[in-house]
C-alpha positions as CSV (number, residue, x, y, z in Angstrom):
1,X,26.2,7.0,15.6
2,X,23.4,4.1,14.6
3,X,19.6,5.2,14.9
4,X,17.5,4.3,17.7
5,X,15.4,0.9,17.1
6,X,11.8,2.9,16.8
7,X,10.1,0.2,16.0
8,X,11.6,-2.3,19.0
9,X,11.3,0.5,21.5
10,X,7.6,1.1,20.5
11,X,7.1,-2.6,21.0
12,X,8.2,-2.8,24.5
13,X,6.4,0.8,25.1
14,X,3.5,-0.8,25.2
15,X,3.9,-4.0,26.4
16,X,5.0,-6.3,23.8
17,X,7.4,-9.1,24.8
18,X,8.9,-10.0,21.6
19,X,7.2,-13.2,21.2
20,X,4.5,-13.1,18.8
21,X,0.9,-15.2,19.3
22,X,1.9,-18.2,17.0
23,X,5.7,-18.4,19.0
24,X,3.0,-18.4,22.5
25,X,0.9,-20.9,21.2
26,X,4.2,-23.1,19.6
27,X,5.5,-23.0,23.3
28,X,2.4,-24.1,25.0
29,X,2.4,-27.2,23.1
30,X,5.6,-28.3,24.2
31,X,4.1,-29.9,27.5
32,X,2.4,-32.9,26.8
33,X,3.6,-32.9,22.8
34,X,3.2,-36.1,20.6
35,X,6.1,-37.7,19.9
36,X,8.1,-37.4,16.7
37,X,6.7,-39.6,14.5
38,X,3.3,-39.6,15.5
39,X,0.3,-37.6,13.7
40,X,0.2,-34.2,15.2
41,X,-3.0,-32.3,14.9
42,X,-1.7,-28.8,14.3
43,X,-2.6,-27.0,11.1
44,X,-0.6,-27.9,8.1
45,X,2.2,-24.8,7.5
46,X,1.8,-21.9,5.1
47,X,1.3,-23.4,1.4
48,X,3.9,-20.1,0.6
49,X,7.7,-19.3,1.1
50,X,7.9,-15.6,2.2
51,X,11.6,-15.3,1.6
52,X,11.3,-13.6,-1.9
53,X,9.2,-11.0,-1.0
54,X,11.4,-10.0,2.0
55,X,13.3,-6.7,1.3
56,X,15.5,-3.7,2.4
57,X,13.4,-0.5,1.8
58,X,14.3,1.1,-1.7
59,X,13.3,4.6,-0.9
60,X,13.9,7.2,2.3
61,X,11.0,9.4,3.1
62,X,13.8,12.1,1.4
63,X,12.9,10.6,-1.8
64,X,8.8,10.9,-1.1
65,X,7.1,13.9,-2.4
66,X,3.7,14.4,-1.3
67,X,1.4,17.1,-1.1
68,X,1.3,19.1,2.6
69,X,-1.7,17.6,4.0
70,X,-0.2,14.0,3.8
71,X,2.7,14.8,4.7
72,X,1.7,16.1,8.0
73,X,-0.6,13.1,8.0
74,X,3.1,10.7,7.4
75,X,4.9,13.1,10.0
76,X,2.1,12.2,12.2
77,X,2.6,8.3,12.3
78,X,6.1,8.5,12.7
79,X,5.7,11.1,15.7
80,X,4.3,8.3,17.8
81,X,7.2,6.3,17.3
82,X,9.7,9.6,18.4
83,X,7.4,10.1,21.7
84,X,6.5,6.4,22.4
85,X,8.0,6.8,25.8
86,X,6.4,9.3,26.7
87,X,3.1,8.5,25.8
88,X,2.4,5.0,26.5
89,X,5.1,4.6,29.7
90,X,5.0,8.2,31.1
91,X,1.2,9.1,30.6
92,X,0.3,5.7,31.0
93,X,-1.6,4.8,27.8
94,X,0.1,1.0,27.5
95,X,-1.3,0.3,30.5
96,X,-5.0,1.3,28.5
97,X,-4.6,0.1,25.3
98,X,-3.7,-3.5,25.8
99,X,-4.9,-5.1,22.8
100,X,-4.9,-3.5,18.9
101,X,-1.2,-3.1,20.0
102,X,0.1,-2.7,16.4
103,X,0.6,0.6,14.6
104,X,-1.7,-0.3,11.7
105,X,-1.9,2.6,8.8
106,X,-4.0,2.7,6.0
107,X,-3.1,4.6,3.0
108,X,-5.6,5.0,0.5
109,X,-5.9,7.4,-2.8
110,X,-5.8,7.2,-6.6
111,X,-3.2,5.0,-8.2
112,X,-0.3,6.5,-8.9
113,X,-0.2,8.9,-5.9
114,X,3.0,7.5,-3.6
115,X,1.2,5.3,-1.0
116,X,3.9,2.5,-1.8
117,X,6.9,4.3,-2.1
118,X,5.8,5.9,1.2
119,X,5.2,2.3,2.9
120,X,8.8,2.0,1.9
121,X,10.2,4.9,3.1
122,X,8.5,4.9,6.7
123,X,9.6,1.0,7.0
124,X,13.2,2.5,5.8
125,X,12.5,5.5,9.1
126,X,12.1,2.5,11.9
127,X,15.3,0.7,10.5
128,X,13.1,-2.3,9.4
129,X,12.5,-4.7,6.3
130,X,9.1,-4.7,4.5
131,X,7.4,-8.0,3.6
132,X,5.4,-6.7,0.4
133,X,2.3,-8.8,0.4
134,X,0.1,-8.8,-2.6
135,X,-3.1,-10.7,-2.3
136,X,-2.2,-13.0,-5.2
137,X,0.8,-13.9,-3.4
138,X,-1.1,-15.3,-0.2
139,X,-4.4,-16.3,-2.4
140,X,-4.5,-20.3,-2.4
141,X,-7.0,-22.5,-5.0
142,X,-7.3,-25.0,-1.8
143,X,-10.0,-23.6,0.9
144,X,-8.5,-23.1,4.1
145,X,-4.7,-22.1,2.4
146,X,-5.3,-18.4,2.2
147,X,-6.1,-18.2,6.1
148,X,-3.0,-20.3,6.7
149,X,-1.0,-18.1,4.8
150,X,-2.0,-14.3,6.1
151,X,-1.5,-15.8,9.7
152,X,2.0,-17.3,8.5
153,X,3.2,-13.7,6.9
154,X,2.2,-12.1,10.2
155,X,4.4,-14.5,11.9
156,X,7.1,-14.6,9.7
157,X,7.5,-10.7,9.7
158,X,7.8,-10.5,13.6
159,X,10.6,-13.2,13.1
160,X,12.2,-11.0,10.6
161,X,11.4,-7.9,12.2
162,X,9.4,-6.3,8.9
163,X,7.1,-4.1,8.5
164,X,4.5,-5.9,6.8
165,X,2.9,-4.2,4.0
166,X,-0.4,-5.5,2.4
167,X,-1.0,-4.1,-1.1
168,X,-4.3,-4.1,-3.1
169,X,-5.6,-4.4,0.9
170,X,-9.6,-3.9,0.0
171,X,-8.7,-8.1,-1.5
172,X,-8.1,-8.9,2.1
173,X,-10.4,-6.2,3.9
174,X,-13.3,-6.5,2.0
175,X,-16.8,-6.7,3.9
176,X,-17.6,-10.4,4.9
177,X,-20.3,-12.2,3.0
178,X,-23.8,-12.3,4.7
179,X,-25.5,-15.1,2.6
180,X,-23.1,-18.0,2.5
181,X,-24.2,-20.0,0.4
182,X,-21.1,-22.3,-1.1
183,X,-17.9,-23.5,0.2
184,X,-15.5,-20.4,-1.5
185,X,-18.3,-18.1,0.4
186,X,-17.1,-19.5,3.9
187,X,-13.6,-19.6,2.6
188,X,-14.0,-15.4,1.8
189,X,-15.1,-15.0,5.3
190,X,-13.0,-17.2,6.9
191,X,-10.5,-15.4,5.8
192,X,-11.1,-12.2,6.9
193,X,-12.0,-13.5,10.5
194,X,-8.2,-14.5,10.3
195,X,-6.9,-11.2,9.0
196,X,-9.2,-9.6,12.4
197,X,-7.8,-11.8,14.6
198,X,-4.4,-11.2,13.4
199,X,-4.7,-7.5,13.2
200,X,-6.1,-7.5,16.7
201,X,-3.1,-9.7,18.6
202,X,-0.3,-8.3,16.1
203,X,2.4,-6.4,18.5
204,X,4.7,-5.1,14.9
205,X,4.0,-2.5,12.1
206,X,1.4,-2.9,9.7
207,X,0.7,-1.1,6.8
208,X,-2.5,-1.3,4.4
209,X,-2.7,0.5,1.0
210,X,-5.9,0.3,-1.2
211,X,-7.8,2.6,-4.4
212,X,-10.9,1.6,-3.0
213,X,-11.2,2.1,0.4
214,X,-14.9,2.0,0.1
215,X,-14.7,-1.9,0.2
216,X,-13.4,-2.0,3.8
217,X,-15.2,-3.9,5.9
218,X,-16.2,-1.6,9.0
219,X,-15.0,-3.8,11.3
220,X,-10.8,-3.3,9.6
221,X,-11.8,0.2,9.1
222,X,-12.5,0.6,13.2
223,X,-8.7,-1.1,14.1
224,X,-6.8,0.6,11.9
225,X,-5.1,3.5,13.7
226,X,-3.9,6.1,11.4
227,X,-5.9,6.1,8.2
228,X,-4.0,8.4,5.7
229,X,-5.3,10.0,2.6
230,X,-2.8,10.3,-0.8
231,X,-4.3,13.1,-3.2
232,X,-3.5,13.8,-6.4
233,X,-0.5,16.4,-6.0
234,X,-0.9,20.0,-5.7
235,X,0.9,22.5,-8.5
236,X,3.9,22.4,-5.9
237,X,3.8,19.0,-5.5
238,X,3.9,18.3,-9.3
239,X,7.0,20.9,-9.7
240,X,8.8,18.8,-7.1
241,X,8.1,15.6,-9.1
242,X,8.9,16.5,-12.2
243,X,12.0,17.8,-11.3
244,X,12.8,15.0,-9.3
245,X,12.2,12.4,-12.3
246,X,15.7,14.3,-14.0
247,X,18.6,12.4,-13.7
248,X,22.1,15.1,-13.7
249,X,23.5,14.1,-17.1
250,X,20.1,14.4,-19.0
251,X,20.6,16.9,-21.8
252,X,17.6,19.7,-21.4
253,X,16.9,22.3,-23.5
254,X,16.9,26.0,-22.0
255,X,13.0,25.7,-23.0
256,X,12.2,23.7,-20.2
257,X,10.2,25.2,-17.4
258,X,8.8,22.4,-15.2
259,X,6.6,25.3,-12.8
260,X,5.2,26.2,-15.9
261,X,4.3,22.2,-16.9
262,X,2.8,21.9,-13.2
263,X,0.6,25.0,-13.9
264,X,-0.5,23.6,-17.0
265,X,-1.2,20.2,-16.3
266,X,-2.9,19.0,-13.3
267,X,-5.2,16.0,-11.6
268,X,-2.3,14.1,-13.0
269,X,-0.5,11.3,-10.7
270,X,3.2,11.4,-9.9
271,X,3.3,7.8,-11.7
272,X,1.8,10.1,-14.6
273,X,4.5,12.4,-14.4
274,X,7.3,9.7,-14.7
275,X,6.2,7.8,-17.8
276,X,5.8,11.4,-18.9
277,X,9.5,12.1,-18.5
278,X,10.5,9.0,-20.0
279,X,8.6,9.1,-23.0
280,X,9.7,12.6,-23.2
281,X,13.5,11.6,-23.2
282,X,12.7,8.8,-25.8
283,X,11.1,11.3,-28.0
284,X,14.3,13.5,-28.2
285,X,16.7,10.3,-28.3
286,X,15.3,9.0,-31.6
287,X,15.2,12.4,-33.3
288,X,16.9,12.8,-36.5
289,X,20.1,14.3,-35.5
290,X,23.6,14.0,-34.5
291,X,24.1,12.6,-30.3
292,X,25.5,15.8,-29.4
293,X,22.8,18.1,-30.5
294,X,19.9,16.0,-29.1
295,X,17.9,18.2,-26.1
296,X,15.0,17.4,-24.5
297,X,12.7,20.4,-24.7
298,X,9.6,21.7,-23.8
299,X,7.9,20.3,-26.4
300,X,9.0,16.9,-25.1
301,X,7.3,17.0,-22.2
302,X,4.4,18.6,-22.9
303,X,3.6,16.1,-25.7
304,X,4.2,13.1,-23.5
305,X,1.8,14.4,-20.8
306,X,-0.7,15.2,-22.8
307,X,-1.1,11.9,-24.6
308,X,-0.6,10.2,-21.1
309,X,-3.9,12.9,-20.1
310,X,-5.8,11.1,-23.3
311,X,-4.8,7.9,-22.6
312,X,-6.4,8.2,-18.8
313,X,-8.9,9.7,-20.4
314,X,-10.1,7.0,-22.4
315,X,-9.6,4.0,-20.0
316,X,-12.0,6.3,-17.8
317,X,-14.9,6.7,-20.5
318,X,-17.9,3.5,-20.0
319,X,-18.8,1.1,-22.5
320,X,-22.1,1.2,-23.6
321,X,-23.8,-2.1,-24.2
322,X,-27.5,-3.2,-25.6
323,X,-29.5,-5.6,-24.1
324,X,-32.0,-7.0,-26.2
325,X,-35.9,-7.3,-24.7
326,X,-38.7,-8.8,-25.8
327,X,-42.2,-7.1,-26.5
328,X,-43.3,-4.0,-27.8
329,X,-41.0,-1.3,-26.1
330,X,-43.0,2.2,-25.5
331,X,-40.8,5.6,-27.4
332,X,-41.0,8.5,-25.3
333,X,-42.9,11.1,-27.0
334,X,-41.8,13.6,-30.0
335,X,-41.0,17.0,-29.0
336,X,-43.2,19.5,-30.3
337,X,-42.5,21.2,-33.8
């Protein structure tokens, strides 16, 4: 038996009438249109073809392994879908909420944490496609482009019926310039008026993910409706991940104990934990020995993670740098003997 459309019934729940505001507008200036041939004065198209970034979802939210809290937070998105009925046709709330009509979702954490595999997996829940939209994908060297562009992908993933999914989002949320002072200045905040406008008359799914939410501009931050946070997973959480990462026919040794590895190692992403697993596996596969005796073991794993753990550690430390002055420059005073 097929799945219910979530995502179309949710649409018509509250009040959307499948045709998007750039299909309206594109109807409205049939009456009275120039003839072919003659100069028209609408806005040249998106600079961009959006086809290549248009995709079935890779993952189900089977495959997504996230600590409780977020989970309930995920669970909690997709219950609106499940009750849409009932909340914005039975109790009324469509008839309240008649603009912001898209179920926008932010997810923001460290890198490395699930919040695209998840965009995947909930696009994958409403039988729908996901435009992946990276902002150098939509970022144009010719002022004016960029706008052109994010209002193109909005319109181009109600056509396709996609959930549209804006990684690195704090590039296109970011707070709008107050001194303007050069023409890429008015470009940065013309741009964002567009994503705002966009947001606000969008009817489809939207989903924003971003490290540094932080950079929002408040005025994104107030129209997004469900604002989910990915932590770094719990000692469950890692368990689940690291055994997730082991494919059937990989040869382990009876040392391995992946509670124990989750117990031992934590603040450590899930994107951690698979480069961990397969530098662990390459480790054993060039070791010294005949095919059939090579295991991965303990040892393994716990040698992977922990040079992972350094390597974090070291893009995290500052660089120090000395600025030269001029002058006599005042020591603080010796301690006493």
């Amino acid at each position: 038996m097929p799945r219910p459309d979530r995502a179309k019934d949710f649409m018509e729940a509250v009040g959307d009438t499948g045709i998007s505001g750039n299909q309206r507008n594109s109807a409205s200036q049939g009456v009275g249109q120039k003839p072919e041939g003659e100069e028209s004065d609408r806005a040249p198209e998106a600079s961009i073809d959006f086809t290549p970034y248009l995709r079935e979802p890779k993952y189900t939210l089977e495959d997504v392994i996230l600590p409780k809290t977020t989970r309930n937070q995920v669970e909690s998105v997709i219950a609106e879908l499940e009750y849409q009925d009932l909340i914005y046709r039975e109790w009324g709330m469509g008839e309240k909420h008649k603009l912001d009509k898209a179920l926008s979702i932010n997810f923001s954490g460290p890198p490395g944490t699930g919040k695209t595999i998840t965009a995947e997996a909930l696009a994958h829940a409403l039988k729908l496609k996901i435009l992946v939209l990276p902002y150098q994908q939509l970022e144009s060297k010719y002022v004016g482009d960029t706008p052109k562009n994010i209002a193109k992908a909005f319109e181009f993933a109600t056509i396709q019926k996609a959930a549209l999914f804006f990684d690195e989002a704090d590039s296109f949320l970011g707070k709008r310039l107050e001194n303007v002072s050069q023409s890429t200045d008015t470009a940065v905040n013309l741009t964002r008026s567009v994503m705002i406008m966009e947001l606000s008359s969008y009817e489809g799914i939207v989903i924003f993910a971003t490290n540094l939410i932080r950079n929002y501009d408040p005025a994104f931050i107030s129209r997004i409706r469900w604002k989910v946070q990915f932590d770094l997973p719990d000692e469950e959480a890692r368990t689940q991940i690291w055994q997730a990462q082991i494919p059937s026919k990989l040869p382990l040794d009876e040392s391995v104990d992946f509670a124990e590895l989750a117990k031992q190692f934590d603040k450590i992403s899930g994107r951690d934990i698979k480069n961990a697993v397969l530098k662990a596996v390459v480790a054993a596969a060039k070791e010294d020995k005949p095919k059939e005796l090579k295991r991965v073991t303990q040892a393994h794993f716990s040698q992977a993670i922990s040079e992972i753990i350094d390597a974090n550690k070291a893009a995290e430390k500052q660089e120090f740098t000395i600025t030269p002055v001029e002058g006599k420059v005042e020591l603080p005073p010796q301690p006493p003997q």
